[in-house]
C-alpha positions, 0 to 999 in steps of 0.5 A, a space after each residue: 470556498 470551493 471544495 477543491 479550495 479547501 484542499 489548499 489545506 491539505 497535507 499529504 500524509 507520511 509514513 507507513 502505507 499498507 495496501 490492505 489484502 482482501 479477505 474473500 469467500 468461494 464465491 469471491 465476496 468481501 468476507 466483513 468481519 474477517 476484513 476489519 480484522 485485517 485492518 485492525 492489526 494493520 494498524 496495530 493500535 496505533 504502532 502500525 500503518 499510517 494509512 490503510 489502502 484498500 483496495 489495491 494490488 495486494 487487494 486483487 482490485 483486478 481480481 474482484 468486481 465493482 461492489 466488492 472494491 466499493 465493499 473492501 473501501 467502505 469497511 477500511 473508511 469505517 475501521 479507520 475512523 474508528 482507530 483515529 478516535 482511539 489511538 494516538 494519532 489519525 489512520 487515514 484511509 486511501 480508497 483505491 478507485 481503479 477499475 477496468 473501465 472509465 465507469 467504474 472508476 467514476 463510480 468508485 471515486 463518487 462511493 469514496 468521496 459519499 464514504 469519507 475517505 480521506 483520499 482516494 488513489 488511481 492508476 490510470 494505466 490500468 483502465 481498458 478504455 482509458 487512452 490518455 491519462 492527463 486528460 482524464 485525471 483533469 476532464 473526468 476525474 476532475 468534474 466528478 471533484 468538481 460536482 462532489 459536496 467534498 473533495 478528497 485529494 488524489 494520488 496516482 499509482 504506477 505499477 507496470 505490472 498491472 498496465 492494462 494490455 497494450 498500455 505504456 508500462 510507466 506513465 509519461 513524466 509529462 502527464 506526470 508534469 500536467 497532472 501534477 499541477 492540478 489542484 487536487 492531484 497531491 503525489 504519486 505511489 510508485 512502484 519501480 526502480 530508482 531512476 523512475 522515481 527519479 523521473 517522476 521527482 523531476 516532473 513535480 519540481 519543474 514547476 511551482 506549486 501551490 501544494 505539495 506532490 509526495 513521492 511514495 515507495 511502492 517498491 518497499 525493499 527501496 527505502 534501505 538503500 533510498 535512506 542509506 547514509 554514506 559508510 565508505 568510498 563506494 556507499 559515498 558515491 551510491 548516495 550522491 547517485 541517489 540524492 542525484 535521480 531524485 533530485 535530492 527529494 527522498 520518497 514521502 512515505 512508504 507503500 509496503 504490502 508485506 506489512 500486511 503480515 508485519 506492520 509494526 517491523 514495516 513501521 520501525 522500518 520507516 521511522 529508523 530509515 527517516 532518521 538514517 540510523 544505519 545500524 537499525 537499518 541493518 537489523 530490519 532490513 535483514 528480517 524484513 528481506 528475510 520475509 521476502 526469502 520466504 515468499 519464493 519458491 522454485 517451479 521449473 528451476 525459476 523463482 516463483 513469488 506468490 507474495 498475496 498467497 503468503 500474506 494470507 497464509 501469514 494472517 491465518 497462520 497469525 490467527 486474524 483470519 480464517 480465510 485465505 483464498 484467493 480471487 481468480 488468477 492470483 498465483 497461489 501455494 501448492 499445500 506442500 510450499 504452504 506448509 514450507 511457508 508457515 515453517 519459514 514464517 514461524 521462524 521468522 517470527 521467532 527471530 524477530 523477537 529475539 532480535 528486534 526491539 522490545 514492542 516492534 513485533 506485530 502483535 495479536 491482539 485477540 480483543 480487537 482482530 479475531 473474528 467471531 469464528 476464531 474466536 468460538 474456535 479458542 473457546 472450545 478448544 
């Protein structure tokens, strides 16, 4: 059996994926210690992310250079290997491949493959040299599979918002179609509106497969609607209008890069929008909509979302991490909106133990995420 045969087992998995943020140093370095803490409370011991994706929007992958991606990858391999061996259920760890050139990608992909990641993720609107995505997910892509002594399945990821200049927004549903249908290609993240999503469900189902093509959420905040069982008249015809543009197919799991600073509410999310208990939904998608409301700020009268800046912020102010800076370009807090932030997020916080339920408050645990800074820090202070 090929190594690309022995993917016929593989099922894609479900649930929470948090696209892990990358804690870096001045000089735009993976900071080690610093970053297994925030894989580490992502998972929560277990209560937390399904996956862990590294490294990937919320990583600022555009933002840092070749080494460091492999870095921020390889330490996510590691730490979720490690929680799989403790924890009640397998945390799998997705490598983000992409890169700004076909290279680099390559390159990438082999390092995941050589590290033990249990899937590898790409967005091949993103790369500068990159022209035709089909072609290269099954020609490139493809013999590196091939050639490699593994082969881990892939999932491509759809964001228009890191398209590299002069790229289509969105993939074409017919590359989705074509590569869709190759053996190791196994779902899709999207980050979009419904009717994209929808697209993309119709171009898997066109076909039959021998595998299955999951669809995951990247626009998070979807699920509450996506799940969101019929109350009324108007809720009636907005659920038959959702079951309609995905084809009756609802999203795989979920990529939500707020769970950075709240992976067990993001988890209880999940669970309770799955099993369309609607009250539940309410209540987490209040408090979790709450965090987003405490993101925006106002510059020059218009809505400003520096959402990585605030995850940072989060996990500091949480005490996983010391660090919070930011990779070249990312849209950052003055101090005056970080200081508004922690007040907002404090409360929000406080909130969300006095209404959630008892255990589905993301927890720090000071054995297993703080760093050894912070924790010389507790001693002396």
């Amino acid at each position: 059996m090929s190594a690309v045969q022995a993917l016929d087992l593989y099922i894609p998995r479900p649930g929470l994926s948090v696209p892990i943020v990358t804690v870096l140093d001045a000089r735009g370095r993976v900071l080690e210690a610093e970053q297994r803490a925030v894989v580490r409370f992502a998972i929560q011991n277990g209560s937390g992310a399904d996956i862990i994706f590294a490294p990937g929007t919320n990583g600022e992958w555009d933002r840092i250079d070749n080494a460091q991606r492999q870095a921020a990858a390889a330490i996510a391999i590691d730490e979720c290997r490690r929680a799989s061996a403790s924890a009640a259920k397998k945390i799998e760890a997705w490598a983000g491949i992409t890169a700004h050139t076909r290279a680099d990608t390559l390159e990438n992909l082999r390092h995941a493959i050589d590290s033990g990641a249990d899937a590898a993720v790409i967005a091949p609107l993103s790369i500068i040299d990159v022209d035709r995505p089909a072609e290269f997910i099954e020609r490139d892509i493809g013999s590196v599979v091939e050639r490699a002594g593994r082969a881990i399945p892939l999932f491509l990821y759809d964001n228009a918002d890191i398209a590299a200049p002069g790229k289509s927004a969105h993939l074409h549903t017919r590359d989705v179609k074509t590569m869709s249908r190759l053996p190791y290609v196994r779902g899709i993240k999207v980050t979009a509106s419904k009717t994209v999503i929808g697209n993309y469900t119709r171009a898997a189902s066109h076909f039959k497969a021998g595998h299955e093509f999951a669809i995951y959420a990247g626009n998070a905040y979807l699920i509450f609607d996506l799940f969101a069982p019929p109350e009324g008249i108007a809720d009636s015809m907005r659920h038959y209008w959702n079951r309609y543009l995905t084809q009756r197919t609802r999203p795989y799991g979920v990529v939500a890069g707020p769970a950075n600073a709240m992976p067990r509410e993001w988890q209880r999310a999940w669970q309770v929008c799955r099993s369309a208990d609607s009250e539940l939904m309410h209540l987490y998608a209040q408090v979790i909509g709450d965090f987003r409301a405490a993101c925006i700020f106002k510059r020059g009268g218009k809505p400003y979302l520096p959402t990585i800046a605030c995850l940072k912020t989060a996990l500091k102010q949480l005490g996983v991490i010391t660090s919070d800076l930011l990779g070249d370009g990312t849209p950052s807090l003055t101090d005056e909106e970080r200081r508004e932030f922690m007040v907002r997020f404090s409360k929000l916080r406080d909130n969300s133990a006095a209404v959630l339920e008892r255990g589905w408050v993301s927890e720090i645990d000071a054995r297993v995420t703080r760093t050894p800074a912070l924790k010389m820090a507790h001693r002396n202070g």
